[in-house]
Each structure stands twice: as structure tokens, then as C-alpha cells.
N, C-alpha and C positions, 0 to 999 in steps of 0.2 A: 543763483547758479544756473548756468546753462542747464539746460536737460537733452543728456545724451542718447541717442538710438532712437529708432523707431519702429512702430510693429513691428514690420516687411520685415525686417534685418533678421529677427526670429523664423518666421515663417521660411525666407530663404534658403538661411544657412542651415535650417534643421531639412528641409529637403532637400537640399547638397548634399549634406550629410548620409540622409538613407538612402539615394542615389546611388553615393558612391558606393556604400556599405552592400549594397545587394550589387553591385557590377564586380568588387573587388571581392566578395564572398563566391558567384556564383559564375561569371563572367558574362560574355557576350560571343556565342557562336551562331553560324547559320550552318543548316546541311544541307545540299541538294544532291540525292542519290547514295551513293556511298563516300561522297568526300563533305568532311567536316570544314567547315574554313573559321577560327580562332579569329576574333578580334580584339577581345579584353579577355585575359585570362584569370580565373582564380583562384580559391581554392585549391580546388581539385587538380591543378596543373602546375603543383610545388614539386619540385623534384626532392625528396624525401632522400634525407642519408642511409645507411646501411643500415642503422640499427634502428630504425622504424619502418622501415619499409624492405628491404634487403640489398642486395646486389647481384653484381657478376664478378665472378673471377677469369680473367682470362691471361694465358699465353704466348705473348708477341715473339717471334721470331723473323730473320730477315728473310724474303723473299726468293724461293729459290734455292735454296740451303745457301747464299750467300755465306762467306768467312769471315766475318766484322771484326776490325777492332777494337780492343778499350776503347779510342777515345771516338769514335762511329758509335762504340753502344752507350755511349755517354751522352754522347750530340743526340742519340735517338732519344735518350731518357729525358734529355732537357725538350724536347718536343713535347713531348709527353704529359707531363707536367706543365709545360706554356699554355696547352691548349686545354686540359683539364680548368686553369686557372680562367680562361676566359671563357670559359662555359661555366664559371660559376658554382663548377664542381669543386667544395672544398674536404668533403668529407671520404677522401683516395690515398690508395698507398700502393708505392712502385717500386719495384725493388730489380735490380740487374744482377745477371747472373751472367758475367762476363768469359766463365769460362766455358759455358753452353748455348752462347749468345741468344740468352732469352731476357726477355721484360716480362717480371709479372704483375700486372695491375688488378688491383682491387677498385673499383665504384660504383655508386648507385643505381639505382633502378632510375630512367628516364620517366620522368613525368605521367607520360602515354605509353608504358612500356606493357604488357601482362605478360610476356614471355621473351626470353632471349634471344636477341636473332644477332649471328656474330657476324653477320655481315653489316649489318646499323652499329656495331659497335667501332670495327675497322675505320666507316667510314667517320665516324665520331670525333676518334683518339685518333687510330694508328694509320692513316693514310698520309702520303709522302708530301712533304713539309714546301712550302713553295715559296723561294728565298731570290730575292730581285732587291737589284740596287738602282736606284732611278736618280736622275738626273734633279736637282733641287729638293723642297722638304713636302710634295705633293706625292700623293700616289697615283697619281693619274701624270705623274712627270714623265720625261720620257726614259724608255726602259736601255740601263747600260748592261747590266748583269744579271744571266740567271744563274740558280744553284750549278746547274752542271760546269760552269764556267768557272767554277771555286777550286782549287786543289786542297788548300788547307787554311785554319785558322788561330793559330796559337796564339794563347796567351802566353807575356812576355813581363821583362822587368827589368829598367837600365836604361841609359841614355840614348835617346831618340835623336834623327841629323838635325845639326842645327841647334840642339842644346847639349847644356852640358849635367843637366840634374837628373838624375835618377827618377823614372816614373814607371807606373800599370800600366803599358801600352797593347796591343794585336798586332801579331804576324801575319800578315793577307799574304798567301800566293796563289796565283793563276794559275790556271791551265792553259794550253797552246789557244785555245778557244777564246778566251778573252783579254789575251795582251793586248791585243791592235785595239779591240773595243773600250780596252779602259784607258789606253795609251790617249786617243784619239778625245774622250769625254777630260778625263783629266788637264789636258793639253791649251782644253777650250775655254773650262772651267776656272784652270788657276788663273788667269789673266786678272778675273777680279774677284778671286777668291769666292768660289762660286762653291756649292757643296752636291755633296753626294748622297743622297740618304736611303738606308737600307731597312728593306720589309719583308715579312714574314708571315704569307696567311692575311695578307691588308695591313699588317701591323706594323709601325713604325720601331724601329730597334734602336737604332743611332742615326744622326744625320753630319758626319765628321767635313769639314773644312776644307776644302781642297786645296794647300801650300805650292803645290809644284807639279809640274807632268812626270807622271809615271807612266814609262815605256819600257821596263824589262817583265815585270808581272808581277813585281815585288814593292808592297804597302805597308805603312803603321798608323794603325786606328788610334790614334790619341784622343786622351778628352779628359785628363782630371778623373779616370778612373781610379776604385779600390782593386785589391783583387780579386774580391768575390764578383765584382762587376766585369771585371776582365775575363774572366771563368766563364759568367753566364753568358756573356756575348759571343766569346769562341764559339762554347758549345752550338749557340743557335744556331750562328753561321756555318757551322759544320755537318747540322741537321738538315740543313737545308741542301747543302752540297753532296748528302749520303747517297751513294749508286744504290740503296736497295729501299724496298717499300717494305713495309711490317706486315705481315699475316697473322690470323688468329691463329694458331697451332692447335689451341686446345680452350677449351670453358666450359665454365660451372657453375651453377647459382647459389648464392648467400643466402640464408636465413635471416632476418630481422633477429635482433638479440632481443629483441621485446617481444616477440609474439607476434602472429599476423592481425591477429584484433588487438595490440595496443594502439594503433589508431585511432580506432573510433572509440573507445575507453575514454582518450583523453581532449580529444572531439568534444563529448558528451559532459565529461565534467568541464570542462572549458565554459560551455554554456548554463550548465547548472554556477559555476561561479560565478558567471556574469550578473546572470539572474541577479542572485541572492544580494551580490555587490551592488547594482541596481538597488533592489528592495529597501536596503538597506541605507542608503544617501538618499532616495522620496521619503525615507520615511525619518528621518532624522532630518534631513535637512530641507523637504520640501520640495519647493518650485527651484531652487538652488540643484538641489540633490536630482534631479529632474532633468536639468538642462546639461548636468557633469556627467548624469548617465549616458546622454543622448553624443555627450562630446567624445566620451569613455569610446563609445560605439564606433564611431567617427578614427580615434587612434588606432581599435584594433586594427578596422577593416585597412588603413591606410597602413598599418604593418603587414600586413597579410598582401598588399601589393606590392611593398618593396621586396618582398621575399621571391612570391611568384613572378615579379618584372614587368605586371600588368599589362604594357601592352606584348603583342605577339609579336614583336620584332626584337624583344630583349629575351636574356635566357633568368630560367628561375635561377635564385640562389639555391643553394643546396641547406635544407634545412634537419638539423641534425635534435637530439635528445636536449644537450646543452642548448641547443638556441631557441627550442620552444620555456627553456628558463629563463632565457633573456628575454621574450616575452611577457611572460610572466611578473618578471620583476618591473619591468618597463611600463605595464599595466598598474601594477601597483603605486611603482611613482606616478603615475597620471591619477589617480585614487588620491594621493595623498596632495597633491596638487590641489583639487579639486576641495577637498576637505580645510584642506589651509584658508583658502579663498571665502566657503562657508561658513566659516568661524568667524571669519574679522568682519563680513556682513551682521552674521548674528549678533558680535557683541556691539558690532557700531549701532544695531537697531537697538537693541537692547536700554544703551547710553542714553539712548534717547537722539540721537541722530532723525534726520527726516529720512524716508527709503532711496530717495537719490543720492544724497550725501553718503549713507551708508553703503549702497554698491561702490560709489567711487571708490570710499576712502579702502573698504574691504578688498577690493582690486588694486590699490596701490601698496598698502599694506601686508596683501601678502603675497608680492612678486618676487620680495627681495629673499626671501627663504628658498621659495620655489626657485627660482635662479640658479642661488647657492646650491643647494641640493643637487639639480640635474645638471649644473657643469661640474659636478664633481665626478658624476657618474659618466659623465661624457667623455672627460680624459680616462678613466679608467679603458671604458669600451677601446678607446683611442690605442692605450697600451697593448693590451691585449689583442688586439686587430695587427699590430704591430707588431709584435714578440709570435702571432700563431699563424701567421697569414704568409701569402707567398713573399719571399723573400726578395723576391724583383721589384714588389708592387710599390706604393706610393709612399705608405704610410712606414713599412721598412724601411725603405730608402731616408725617411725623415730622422727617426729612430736609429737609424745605423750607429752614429756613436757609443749608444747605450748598449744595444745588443749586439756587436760586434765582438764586446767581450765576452758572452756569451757562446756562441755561435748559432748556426740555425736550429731551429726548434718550431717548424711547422706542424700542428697539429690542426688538421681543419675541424674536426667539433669544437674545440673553443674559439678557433677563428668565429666560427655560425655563433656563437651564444655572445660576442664581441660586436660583429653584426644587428643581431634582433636588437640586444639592448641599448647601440647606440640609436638606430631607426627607431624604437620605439619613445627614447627619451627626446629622441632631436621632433617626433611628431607630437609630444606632449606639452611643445609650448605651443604647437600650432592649432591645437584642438583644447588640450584643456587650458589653456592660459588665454588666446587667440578666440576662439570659436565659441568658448563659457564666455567670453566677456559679452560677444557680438550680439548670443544669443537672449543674455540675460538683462541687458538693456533694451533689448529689444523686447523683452517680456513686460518688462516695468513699465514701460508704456501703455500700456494697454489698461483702459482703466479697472476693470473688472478684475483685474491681478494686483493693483496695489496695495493689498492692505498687510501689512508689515507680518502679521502672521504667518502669510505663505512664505515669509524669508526666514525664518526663525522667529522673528520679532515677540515681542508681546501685542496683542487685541487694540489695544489702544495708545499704541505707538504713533510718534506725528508720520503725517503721511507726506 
């Protein structure tokens, strides 16, 4: 039989490992003077949901005592929410109060926050929405439309020119402002069916077809929309077109419903259960139990980046009560992963196996359980990410048949706990399945670690 790995492969990957484990635990900053400049963040740079760390409560109203209506305080609210969702704020709640045209939002404490400042929060959330239709599906394409050139955006339902079937379409009309400007791009466009694509804040919304020249100021956004798609597209383009900017009126800050020290509470046992979890695989299972701890190590810390967004160009997840259990549990499955894998070594050495033979066969033998196991937990995460998460995003849109009957049901703490536990299961083949394998033949190499007892084995086991 060939013999697989070699020292290095150990040595390596267990210093990749601590590497990584001490950058994405503690990070990588520089200061000079009074400015910090973040390179890798960690830990410490989780944006923490309401009920472990606290919030803000604050009061949006339109600028100006503006007189908004329903569907302006609606367009605002769906702003509100778009950009909550792409800051990775999932643990928020908004609520419109249309006949005092107020928005009140509830979210977390930023990352770097120790005190309220409602002017960081304005520019966060509630500052005016920047809505441009550009020439092809580029953002850097050339610019036909801004928001103030929007009149209005209704969703619709019925036959569109040119067919005869009933469908979810958009009502576009202009303003005096941009007839000639859409007349003119459209005109250029249909010849060969050239498109138009619309953004919001950099973000791509739709990129629709261009059919024919429109020169009166009046459009229909087709696409094989539903209507809750029809809904959320209005609304954006309506937020983007709204004459007023949000101000904070009024804020207050949230209590953590756990206490200001449940943080480090569970900090502390976090690492008291590592430990013992450790202790406990060296000493049952050895040089096995050894290398599962070192890989164990390897998944946290590589959880603890996905969440934070490691580098300083991504925003943290919002990490909530439920999704330090999704941790938790995702920890566990890597525990048990690890423990599968040590068993089918022990009893191959046991049999009487040589200790090559026996890593093989115990790494072939017990993939197939592991597998099974964490793709079961993987669609689950799937679901729930689905059924709790925003309802524009990817994984709804997948899901929609299912949950359509439903209807929405965003709750961002179990969206966070749908999160951890799929990151932590989707990294548990990459460290404990992946990383134990790399490691542990690479141990067995080395002569002074063969002898079948550091694997479980019996003393005089073939070697």
C-alpha cells in the first residue's frame, strides 16, 4: 500500500490553523495617533443583536415636517429594511406609523459603538436613498435616470402591449425631467434590444429589456414577476424617488435582555467547554483526539470569521442568543465528526489492521455517516434561513413556492442561529473531515508517533 502524507502536511496545517485562529479571534489592527486602521477583524468587532449586547431605538420622520404618503412611507420603510439587510443587520424591527408619518426602528449596537450618536445612526439607516437607471447591466454604465426623475412606481396586474396574458408587471412614470432622457436612451437601446438596468445605493434591483422607444414618460417593468416581487420593486423605486430625507426625531437606548455581563459569562464558559471537550478526545482517543481538538479549534475560529466578515471591507453578521446555539450545536457536530473518524481507527487497529491501513480504512469508513448527518443539518439551516430571512434575498426567492403559502415571517434571531449553524456545519467538513485527515497522516509519518497505541490501538499492534 502506498503511504499517504508526510510530516510537513502536519506541521503546516496545524500552523495555518493557529494563525488563523489567533487573526480571526483577535484580529489585525495598526494605530498611529488617534486613528485605528482595521485589517482583519475579530472577535471583538461582532455586531452583537439587542439581546446581548443592546440597542437603539430611534424615530424617523420626514425632513422638514414634510406630509408623506402611505405609499412614500412605505417606499421609505422598504429602504429601511434593504439596507438593514445589507449591513447584515438581521436582529431589527420597523414599524410605520402612517398616520404620524413616523418610522420606528429598533437595531443593534454597532460593533465600535459605546454610546449613541444619532447622527452615525441617520447616516447608517436613514439617509436619502440613491436610485439610478444606467444604460446596460454595469454600474459604471452610462447614467440615464436619477431618483428625482421618477414620478411614481406602481405595482400592477393584467395584460401588458403586445400580449394577451395576464401578468405582475410596474407602472413607471416620469417626470418632465426625464422624458426626453429616457425617450432618447430607450430609442437607442431597442434597436437591438439593449437593456436598462436599475440601482440602488451600488445595488443591482432589475436589469429589464428594452422592446421599443418610449417617448411619452410612461413604462412597464416586466419580468415573470410574483406579486410580492412586484411590491418590493415599486416600493424601492419609489424610495429612491421620495422628495424627503429621514431625520432622527427622537432615540433611546435598549438594554441587553441578558444583562451587561452575559457576554463574557458565556465567553468564559465557551472556553471552559473547549477545554474540557479537548481534554477529553487526548485522553480517550490520543494523538487522534489531539489533532480533532487542534481541527475543532480551526472550525471555531473560522466561525467566528464568518460571522465578524473578517476582512474590514465586509460588514459583521449580526449575531444574536439563537445563533451563538447554532454555534454550539455546529461545534458539536464537528465533536462528533471527529469521534466517528476515531472509532473506525481504533477498532481497524484493534482488528488487527497495520496503522496505515487503519487511518485509511477509519477515514473511509466513517465519511459516509458524517456526510449523512451534516447534509441533513445543512438543509435544515437551508430552511430556516429561508422561512426567517429577508424575503427579497436568495434563499426565499428559492423557497418561495413553499413559503408563499405562508406568507412572511422574517425573524432575524433565528435567521442568526440558521446562519451559525449552517457556517459552522458547511466548515466542519473542512477542518474536521478535511484538516483531521491532512493532519493525521501527516502525524503517522513520523516515526517516533507509530506505534498503534497513540491511536487507540493495542501495544502490540502490527505497525
Amino acid at each position: 500500500m502506498k503511504k499517504k502524507g508526510k510530516p510537513w502536511h502536519f506541521f503546516v496545517t496545524a500552523l495555518l490553523i493557529l494563525v488563523f485562529a489567533y487573526t480571526a479571534f483577535f484580529g489585525i489592527s495598526s494605530t498611529y495617533g488617534d486613528i485605528t486602521t482595521t485589517y482583519v477583524k475579530g472577535a471583538a468587532d461582532i455586531r452583537f443583536g439587542i439581546d446581548i449586547r443592546g440597542g437603539v431605538e430611534v424615530t424617523f420622520a420626514p425632513e422638514g415636517g414634510y406630509d408623506a404618503t402611505d405609499e412614500q412611507m412605505d417606499a421609505a420603510e422598504a429602504v429601511i429594511n434593504k439596507r438593514l439587510v445589507s449591513l447584515n443587520i438581521t436582529d431589527s424591527e420597523v414599524y410605520v406609523d402612517n398616520n404620524k408619518d413616523r418610522i420606528i426602528l429598533r437595531f443593534p449596537w454597532k460593533e465600535d459603538e459605546t454610546s449613541f450618536n444619532p447622527e452615525q445612526a441617520i447616516q447608517e439607516i436613514g439617509a436619502t436613498a440613491k436610485l439610478e437607471f444606467r444604460k446596460g447591466t454595469s454600474a459604471d454604465g452610462e447614467l440615464v435616470l436619477e431618483g428625482a426623475d421618477i414620478k411614481s412606481a406602481t405595482p400592477a396586474y393584467g395584460p401588458v402591449t403586445n400580449s394577451s396574458q395576464n401578468e405582475y408587471y410596474i407602472h413607471l412614470e416620469l417626470e418632465d425631467s426625464g422624458k426626453d432622457k429616457f425617450a432618447e436612451a430607450t430609442t437607442e437601446l431597442a434597436a437591438d434590444k439593449g437593456t436598462i438596468s436599475i440601482w440602488m445605493d451600488g445595488e443591482l434591483l432589475s436589469a429589464p429589456t428594452v422592446n421599443s422607444a418610449i417617448t411619452d414618460g410612461v413604462a412597464s417593468i416586466t419580468g415573470s414577476f410574483t406579486q410580492e416581487e412586484v411590491i418590493t420593486l415599486a416600493n424601492q423605486i419609489n424610495s429612491g424617488a421620495l422628495p424627503f430625507a429621514l431625520e432622527a426625531e427622537s432615540y433611546s437606548t435598549i438594554s441587553p435582555t441578558l444583562g451587561s455581563q452575559s457576554l463574557s459569562a458565556m465567553v468564559l464558559a465557551g472556553i471552559i467547554a473547549f477545554v474540557l471537550v479537548a481534554l477529553f478526545m487526548i485522553i480517550n482517543y490520543r494523538l487522534p483526539g489531539a489533532v480533532a481538538s487542534l481541527a475543532l479549534l480551526g472550525q471555531c475560529a473560522a466561525t467566528i470569521a464568518a460571522i465578524s466578515g473578517y476582512f474590514a471591507v465586509f460588514n459583521s453578521f449580526t449575531l444574536t442568543l439563537p445563533g451563538i446555539a447554532g454555534i454550539i450545536l455546529a461545534i458539536g457536530m464537528g465533536v462528533d465528526a471527529n469521534v466517528i473518524t476515531a472509532e473506525r481507527i481504533r477498532e481497524e487497529l484493534r482488528s488487527g489492521k497495520s496503522l496505515d491501513s487503519a487511518i485509511s480504512s477509519g477515514f473511509s469508513r466513517g465519511l459516509a455517516p458524517i456526510v449523512d448527518g451534516n447534509v441533513t443539518v445543512i438543509i435544515v439551516s437551508l430552511v430556516l434561513m429561508a422561512a426567517f430571512g429577508p424575503t427579497d434575498g436568495f434563499l426565499a426567492t428559492l423557497f418561495a413556492p413553499v413559503f408563499s403559502w405562508f406568507g412572511a415571517a422574517t425573524e432575524g434571531t433565528i435567521y442568526s442561529f440558521g446562519y451559525t449553524l449552517l457556517a459552522g456545519v458547511v466548515l466542519n467538513f473542512v477542518f474536521g473531515v478535511g484538516a483531521t485527515r491532512i493532519m493525521l497522516r501527516g502525524l503517522s509519518r513520523i516515526q517516533a508517533l507509530r506505534k498503534p497505541v497513540l491511536y487507540g490501538g493495542a501495544g502490540n499492534a502490527n505497525k
